[in-house]
N, C-alpha and C positions, 0 to 999 in steps of 0.2 A: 650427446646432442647439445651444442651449442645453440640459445637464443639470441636474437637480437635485440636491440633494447625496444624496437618499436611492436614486434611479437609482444614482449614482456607486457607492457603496456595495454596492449589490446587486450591479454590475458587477465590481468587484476584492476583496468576501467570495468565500471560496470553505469552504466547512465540509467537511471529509473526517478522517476515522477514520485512522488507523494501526496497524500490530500489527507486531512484531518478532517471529520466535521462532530457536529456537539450536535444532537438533539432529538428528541422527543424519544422515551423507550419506546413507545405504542409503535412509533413507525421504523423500526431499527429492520427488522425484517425484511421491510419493501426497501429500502434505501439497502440494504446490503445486496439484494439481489439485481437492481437495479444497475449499482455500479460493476457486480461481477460478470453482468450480461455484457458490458461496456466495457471489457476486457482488464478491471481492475480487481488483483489481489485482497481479502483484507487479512492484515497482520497481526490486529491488536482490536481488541472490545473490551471496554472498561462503564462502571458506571461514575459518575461525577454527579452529584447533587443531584439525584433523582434523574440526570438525564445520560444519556447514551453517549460516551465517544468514540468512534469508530475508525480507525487509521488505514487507510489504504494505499496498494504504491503499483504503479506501471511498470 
């Protein structure tokens, strides 16, 4: 099976959103569930100077 190149294309675009945010550890829980109710992913949780960074993506 032969593709096309516009197939090809549609196969390895992939379009998604991202969002970083920094703060507070105390509220890291509400803010994680908040944005997963809102239909985002989180991929990464790190801590940074005492406070929380949290990466999420659509």
């Amino acid at each position: 099976m032969k593709l096309t190149d516009d197939q090809i294309r549609s196969i390895m675009t992939k379009e998604s959103k991202s969002k970083t945010l920094l703060i507070d550890s105390k509220n890291a829980g509400k803010t994680i569930e908040f944005y997963e109710k809102d239909g985002w992913k989180l991929v990464k949780q790190s801590e940074v100077n005492g406070r929380t960074k949290l990466t999420f993506i659509k």
